[in-house]
C-alpha positions in Angstrom: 0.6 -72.9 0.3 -1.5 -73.3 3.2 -3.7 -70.7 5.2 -1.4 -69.8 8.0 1.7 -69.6 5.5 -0.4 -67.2 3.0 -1.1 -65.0 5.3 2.2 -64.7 6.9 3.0 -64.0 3.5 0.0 -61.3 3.0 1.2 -59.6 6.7 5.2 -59.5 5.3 3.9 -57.8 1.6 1.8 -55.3 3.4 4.9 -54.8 6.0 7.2 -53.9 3.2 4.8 -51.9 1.7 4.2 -49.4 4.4 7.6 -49.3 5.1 8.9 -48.6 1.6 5.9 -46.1 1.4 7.6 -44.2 4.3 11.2 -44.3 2.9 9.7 -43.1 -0.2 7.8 -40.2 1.5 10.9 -39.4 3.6 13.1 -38.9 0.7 10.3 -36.8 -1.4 10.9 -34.7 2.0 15.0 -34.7 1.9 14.8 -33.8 -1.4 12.8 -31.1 -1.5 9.9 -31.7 -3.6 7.2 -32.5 -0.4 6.9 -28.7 0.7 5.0 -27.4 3.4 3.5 -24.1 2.5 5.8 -21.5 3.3 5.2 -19.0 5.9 6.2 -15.8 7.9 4.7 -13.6 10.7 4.5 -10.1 9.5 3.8 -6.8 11.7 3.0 -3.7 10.7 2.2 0.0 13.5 -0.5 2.2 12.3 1.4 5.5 14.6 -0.9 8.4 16.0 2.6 10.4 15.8 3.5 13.3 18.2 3.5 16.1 15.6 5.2 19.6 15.8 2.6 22.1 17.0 4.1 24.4 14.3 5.9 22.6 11.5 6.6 25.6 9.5 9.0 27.1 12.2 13.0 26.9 12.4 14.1 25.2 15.1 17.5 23.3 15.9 18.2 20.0 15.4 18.4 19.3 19.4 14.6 20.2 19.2 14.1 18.3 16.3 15.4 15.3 17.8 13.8 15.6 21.2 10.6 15.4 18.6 11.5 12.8 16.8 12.9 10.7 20.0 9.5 11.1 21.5 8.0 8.9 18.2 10.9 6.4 18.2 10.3 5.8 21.6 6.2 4.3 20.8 8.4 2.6 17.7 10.6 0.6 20.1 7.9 -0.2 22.3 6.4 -1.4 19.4 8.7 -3.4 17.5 9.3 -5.0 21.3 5.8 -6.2 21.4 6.1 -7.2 18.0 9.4 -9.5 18.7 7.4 -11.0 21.4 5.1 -12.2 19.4 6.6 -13.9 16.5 7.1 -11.4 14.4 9.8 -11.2 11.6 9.6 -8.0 10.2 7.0 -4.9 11.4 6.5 -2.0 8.9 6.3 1.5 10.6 4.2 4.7 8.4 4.9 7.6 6.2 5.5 10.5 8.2 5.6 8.6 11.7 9.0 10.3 12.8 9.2 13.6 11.8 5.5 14.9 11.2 4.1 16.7 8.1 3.5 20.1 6.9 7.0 21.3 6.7 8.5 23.6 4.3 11.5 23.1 2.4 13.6 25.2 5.3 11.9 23.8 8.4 12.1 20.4 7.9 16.0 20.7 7.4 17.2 19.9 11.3 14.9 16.7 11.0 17.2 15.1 8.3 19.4 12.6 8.8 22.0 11.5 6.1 21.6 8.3 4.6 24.0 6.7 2.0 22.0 5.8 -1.4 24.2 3.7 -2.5 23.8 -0.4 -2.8 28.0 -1.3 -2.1 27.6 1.0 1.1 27.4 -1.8 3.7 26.8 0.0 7.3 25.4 -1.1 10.6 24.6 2.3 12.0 24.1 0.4 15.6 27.7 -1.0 15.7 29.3 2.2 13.7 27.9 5.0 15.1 30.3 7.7 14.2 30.8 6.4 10.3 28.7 9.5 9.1 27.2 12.6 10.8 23.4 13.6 11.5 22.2 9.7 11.7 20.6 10.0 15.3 17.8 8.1 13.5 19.2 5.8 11.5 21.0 4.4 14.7 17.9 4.3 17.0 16.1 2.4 14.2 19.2 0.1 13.8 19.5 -1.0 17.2 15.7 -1.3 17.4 16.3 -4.2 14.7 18.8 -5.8 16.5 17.8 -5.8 19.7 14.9 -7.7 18.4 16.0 -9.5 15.8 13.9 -8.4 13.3 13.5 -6.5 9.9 12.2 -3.3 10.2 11.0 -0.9 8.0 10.7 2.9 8.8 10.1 6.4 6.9 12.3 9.5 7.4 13.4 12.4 5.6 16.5 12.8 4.7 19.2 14.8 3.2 22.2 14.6 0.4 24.6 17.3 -0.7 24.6 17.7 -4.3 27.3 19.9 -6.8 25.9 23.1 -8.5 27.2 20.7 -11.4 24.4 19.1 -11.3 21.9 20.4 -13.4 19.0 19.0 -11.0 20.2 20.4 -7.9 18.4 22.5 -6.0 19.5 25.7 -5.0 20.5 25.2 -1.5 23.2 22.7 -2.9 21.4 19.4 -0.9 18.7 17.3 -2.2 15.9 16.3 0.7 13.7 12.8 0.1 10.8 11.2 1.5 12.8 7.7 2.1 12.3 4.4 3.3 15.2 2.6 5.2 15.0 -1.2 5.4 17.1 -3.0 8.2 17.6 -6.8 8.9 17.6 -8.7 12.0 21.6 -7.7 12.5 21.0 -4.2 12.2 21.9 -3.5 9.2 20.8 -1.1 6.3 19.8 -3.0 3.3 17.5 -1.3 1.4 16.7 2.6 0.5 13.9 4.2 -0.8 13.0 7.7 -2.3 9.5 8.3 -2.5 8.4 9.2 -6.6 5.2 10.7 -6.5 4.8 13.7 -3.9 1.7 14.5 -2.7 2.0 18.4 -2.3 5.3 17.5 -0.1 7.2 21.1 -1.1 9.7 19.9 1.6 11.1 17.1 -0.4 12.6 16.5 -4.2 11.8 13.9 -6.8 14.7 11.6 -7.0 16.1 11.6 -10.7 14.7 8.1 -11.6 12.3 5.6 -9.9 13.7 3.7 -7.1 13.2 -0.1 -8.0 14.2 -1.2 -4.5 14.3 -4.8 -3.3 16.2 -6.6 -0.6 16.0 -10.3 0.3 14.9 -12.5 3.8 15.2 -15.3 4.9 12.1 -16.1 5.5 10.1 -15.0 2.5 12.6 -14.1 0.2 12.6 -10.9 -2.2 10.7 -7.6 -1.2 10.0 -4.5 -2.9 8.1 -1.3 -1.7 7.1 1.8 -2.3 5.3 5.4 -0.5 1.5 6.2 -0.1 1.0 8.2 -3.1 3.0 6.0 -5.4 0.4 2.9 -5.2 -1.5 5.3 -7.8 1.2 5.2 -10.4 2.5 2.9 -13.2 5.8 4.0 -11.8 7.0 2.9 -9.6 4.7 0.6 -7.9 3.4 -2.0 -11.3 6.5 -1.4 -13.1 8.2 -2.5 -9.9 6.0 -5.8 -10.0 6.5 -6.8 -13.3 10.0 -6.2 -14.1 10.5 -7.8 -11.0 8.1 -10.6 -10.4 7.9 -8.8 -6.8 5.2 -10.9 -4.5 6.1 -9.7 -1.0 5.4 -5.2 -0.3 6.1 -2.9 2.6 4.1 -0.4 2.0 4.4 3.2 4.5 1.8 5.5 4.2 0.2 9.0 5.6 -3.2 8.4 3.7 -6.0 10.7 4.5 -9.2 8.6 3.4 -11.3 10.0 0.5 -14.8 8.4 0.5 -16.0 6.8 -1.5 -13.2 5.1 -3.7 -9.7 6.3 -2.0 -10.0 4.8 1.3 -6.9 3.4 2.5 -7.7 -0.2 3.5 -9.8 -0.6 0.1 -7.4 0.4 -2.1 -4.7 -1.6 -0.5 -6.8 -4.8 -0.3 -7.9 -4.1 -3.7 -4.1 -3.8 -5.1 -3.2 -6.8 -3.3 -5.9 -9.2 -4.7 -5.3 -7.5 -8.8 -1.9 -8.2 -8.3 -1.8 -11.1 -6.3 1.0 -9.7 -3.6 1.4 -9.9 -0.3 1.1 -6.0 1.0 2.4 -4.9 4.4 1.0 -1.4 5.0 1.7 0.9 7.7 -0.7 4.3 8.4 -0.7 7.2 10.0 -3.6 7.1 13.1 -5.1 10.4 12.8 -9.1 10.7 12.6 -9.6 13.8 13.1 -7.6 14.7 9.8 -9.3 11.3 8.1 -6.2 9.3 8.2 -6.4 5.6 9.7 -6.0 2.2 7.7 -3.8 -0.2 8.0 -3.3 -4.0 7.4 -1.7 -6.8 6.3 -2.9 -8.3 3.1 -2.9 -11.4 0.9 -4.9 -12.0 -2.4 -7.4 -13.7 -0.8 -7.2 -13.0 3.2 -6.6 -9.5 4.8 -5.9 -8.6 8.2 -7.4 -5.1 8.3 -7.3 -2.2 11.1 -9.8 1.0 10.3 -10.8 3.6 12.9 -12.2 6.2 12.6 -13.5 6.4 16.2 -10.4 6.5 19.1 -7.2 7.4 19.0 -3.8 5.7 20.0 -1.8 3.7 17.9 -2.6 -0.3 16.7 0.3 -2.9 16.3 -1.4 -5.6 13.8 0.4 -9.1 13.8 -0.6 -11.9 11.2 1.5 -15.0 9.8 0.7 -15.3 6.0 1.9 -17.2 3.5 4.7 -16.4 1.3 3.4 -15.7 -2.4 5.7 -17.6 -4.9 6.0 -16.3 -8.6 3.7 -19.1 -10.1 1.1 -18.0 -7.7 -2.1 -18.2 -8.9 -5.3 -16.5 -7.7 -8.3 -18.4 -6.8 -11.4 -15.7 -6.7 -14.5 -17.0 -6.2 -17.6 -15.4 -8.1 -18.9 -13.6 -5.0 -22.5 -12.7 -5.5 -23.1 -9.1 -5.6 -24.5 -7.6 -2.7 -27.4 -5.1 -3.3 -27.2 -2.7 -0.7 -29.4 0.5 -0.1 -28.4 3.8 -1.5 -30.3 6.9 0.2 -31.3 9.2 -2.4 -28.7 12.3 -2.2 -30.0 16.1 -1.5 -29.2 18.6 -4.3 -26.3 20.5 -3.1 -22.9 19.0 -2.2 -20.4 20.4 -0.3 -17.1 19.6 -0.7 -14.7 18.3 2.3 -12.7 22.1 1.9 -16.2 23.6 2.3 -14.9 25.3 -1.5 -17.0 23.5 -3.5 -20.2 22.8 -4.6 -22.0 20.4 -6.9 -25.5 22.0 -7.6 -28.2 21.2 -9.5 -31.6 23.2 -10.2 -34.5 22.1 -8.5 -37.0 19.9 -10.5 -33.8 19.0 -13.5 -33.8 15.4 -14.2 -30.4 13.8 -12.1 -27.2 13.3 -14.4 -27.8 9.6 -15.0 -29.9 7.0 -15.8 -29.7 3.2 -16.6 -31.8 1.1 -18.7 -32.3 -2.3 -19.9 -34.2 -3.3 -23.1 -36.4 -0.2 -22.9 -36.9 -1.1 -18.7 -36.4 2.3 -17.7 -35.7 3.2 -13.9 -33.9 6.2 -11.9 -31.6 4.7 -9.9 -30.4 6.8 -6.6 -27.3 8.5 -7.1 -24.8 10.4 -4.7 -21.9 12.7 -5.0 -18.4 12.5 -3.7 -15.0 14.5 -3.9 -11.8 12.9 -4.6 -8.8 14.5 -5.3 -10.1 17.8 -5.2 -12.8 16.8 -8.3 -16.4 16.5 -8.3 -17.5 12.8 -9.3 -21.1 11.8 -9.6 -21.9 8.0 -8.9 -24.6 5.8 -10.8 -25.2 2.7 -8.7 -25.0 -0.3 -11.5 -27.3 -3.2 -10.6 -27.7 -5.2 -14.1 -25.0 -7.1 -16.2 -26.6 -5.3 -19.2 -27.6 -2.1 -20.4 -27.5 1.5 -21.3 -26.2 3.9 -19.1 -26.3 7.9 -19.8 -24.5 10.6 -18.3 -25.2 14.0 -19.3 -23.5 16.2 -17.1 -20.3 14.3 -15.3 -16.8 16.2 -16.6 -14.6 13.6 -17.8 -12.2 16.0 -20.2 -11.8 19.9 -20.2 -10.9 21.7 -22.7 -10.1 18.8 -25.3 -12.2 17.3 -28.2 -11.5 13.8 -29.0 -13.3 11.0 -30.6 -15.7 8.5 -29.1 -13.4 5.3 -28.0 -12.9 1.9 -25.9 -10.1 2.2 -23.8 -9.1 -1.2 -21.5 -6.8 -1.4 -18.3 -6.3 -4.2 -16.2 -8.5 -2.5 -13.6 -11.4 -2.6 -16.2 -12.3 -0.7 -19.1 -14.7 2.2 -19.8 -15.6 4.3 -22.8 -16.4 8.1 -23.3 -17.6 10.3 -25.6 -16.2 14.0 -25.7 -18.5 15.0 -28.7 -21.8 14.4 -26.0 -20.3 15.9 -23.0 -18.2 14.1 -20.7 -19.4 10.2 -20.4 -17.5 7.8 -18.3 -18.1 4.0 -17.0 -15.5 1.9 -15.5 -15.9 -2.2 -14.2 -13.7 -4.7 -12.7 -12.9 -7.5 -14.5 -11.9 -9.8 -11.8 -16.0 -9.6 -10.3 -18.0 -8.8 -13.9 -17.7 -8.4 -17.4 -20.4 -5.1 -17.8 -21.0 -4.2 -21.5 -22.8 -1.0 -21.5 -23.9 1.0 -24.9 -22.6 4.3 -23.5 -24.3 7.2 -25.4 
């Protein structure tokens, strides 16, 4: 074969090549198994609400809706804006309608009825007279449609109940913190009653937990839960794992308790241990310590925090959609050393109730060592949940670490013992008063000899 021939021959083989290299690619496409990652633009509202100047007195339900119609009016604004900008479903807070501090009776005219169950299929927008007191409901419905979106809100609301019933309150109606869900038609798909109260006397515990889900288009199955929940086995990580949830709308009315129950760290922080997508919605109110919202990933968060001005923050992000094979990818980040000032004596608790108080001159609570390398290291004291907790900064991998004076149990004698958890693990000693120590796993493994 000549020259000229051989490479007419060369130029035809890599001709066919590249063209049986495309047909190849093109039906990896057709047939599903070249994916581009798949991905959705969430919203979520953190809501400085309009709230009742006095939520503990009776008023109608007209005045209760002229209330509540003030706050859905920011919420269609919002969801609007949202629309415009991509978004496929926006997540609105805990409490953003109707306020807080209610009792059982004032709350009542802000109720609306809502049907529990999953074969009720109801567009409150197109049926507007299929059930009574459902101002709400509608207004949200129509919010969804108009935009085309999924939306998510909180409201309370109300269902009758037969003295039958051994659970029913006395007033014959039960009244939940509940979560509607309705798709881009309008539609309610999805309702949930919040589990754990937090010192809500206006509302009941539904029987059982609400498992919840209800499925998109876009990213496929979603469960959520309320606020106070994210603290619980049930029903937020049972919903997870029986479920193999990845996608959460999370409302929420969180009032930030420094150091460890801030809102945007403990939502980033459940979203990377679980490695789920978490749409949260707050409340914007500094003053009472509430603000933090965000959209968050395992790895990537979209975070709002603030502390400083007030008016509400519409966050849009597009993310990717979490499969059920997901697997996390954490890098070991180097821990950051940062400097603790040394704290004064006497700590007064946010009520202004309580104090932690030590004498002058007594050696501080804590101390950690390594190999006989004895140093003081600067502690500080916090209040969460209405308990005193006293902090020892950790700066080795390795050593001792000795509490003498932090309460872990009252009242109870029990033997000295390693207790795990996927957040970490600690160990305490009731015999020797009250020793605690607890560590990530996903950052450290920290073995200390606790005595």
């Amino acid at each position: 074969m000549d020259t000229q021939s051989s490479s007419r021959f060369m130029a035809y083989n890599m001709d066919l090549c590249w063209k049986l290299s495309v047909c190849f690619f093109c039906y990896q496409v057709v047939s599903g198994r070249v994916k581009e990652e798949a991905r959705y633009v969430a919203a979520v509202y953190e809501h400085e609400s309009i709230l009742s100047p006095n939520p503990t007195a009776l008023v109608g339900r007209q005045a209760a809706l002229e209330l509540m119609g003030r706050n859905l009016d920011i919420y269609e604004q919002q969801a609007a804006a949202a629309a415009r900008q991509g978004a496929q479903i926006i997540v609105f807070p805990e409490d953003g309608i109707h306020g807080f501090n209610f009792t059982r009776r004032s709350i009542y005219p802000y109720l609306d009825f809502v049907p529990h169950s999953a074969s009720v299929k109801w567009n409150p927008c197109r049926e507007k007279y299929l059930f009574n007191d459902t101002e709400v409901l509608k207004r949200l419905s129509c919010m969804a449609l108009k935009n085309k979106i999924f939306l998510v809100a909180n409201l309370g609301t109300k269902q009758p109940c037969e003295h039958t019933d051994p659970r029913c309150p006395r007033d014959g109606r039960y009244q939940f913190n509940t979560n509607v869900v309705f798709n881009s038609a309008g539609t309610l798909v999805a309702t949930y009653r919040k589990h754990n109260l937090y010192f809500e006397y206006a509302f009941d515990t539904a029987p059982e937990p609400d498992y919840k889900l209800f499925d998109t288009p876009f990213a496929g199955k979603f469960g959520m839960f309320t606020c106070f929940d994210i603290l619980f086995f049930e029903p937020a990580v049972n919903l997870i794992r029986q479920y193999n949830v990845k996608q959460i709308v999370y409302p929420t009315a969180w009032m930030n308790q420094l150091p460890l129950l801030s809102a945007v760290e403990f939502q980033q922080a459940f979203a990377t241990a679980f490695s789920v997508n978490i749409l949260a919605a707050n409340i914007h109110h500094p003053t009472l310590g509430m603000t933090g919202s965000g959209i968050y990933t395992p790895v990537k968060s979209f975070i709002y925090h603030n502390m400083e001005s007030h008016g509400g923050k519409l966050i849009v992000a597009e993310i990717p959609v979490i499969s059920t094979d997901y697997k996390t990818n954490l890098e070991h980040n180097e821990k950051l050393r940062e400097n603790v000032h040394h704290s004064c004596n006497t700590l007064t608790s946010t009520s202004g109730d309580d104090r932690v108080c030590f004498p002058e001159r007594q050696e501080a609570p804590g101390k950690v060592s390594e190999k006989g390398n004895q140093q003081s290291p600067p502690l500080f004291y916090a209040e969460m949940m209405y308990d005193n907790f006293t902090f020892v900064p950790v700066w080795e991998e390795k050593g001792e670490l000795q509490v003498l004076s932090v309460i872990l149990v009252a009242g109870r004698s029990c033997k000295q013992e390693v207790c795990n958890s996927q957040f970490g693990s600690y160990s305490k000693n009731c015999g020797k008063k009250y020793i605690i120590l607890l560590n990530n796993p996903l950052w450290a493994k920290i073995h200390f000899q606790v005595s």
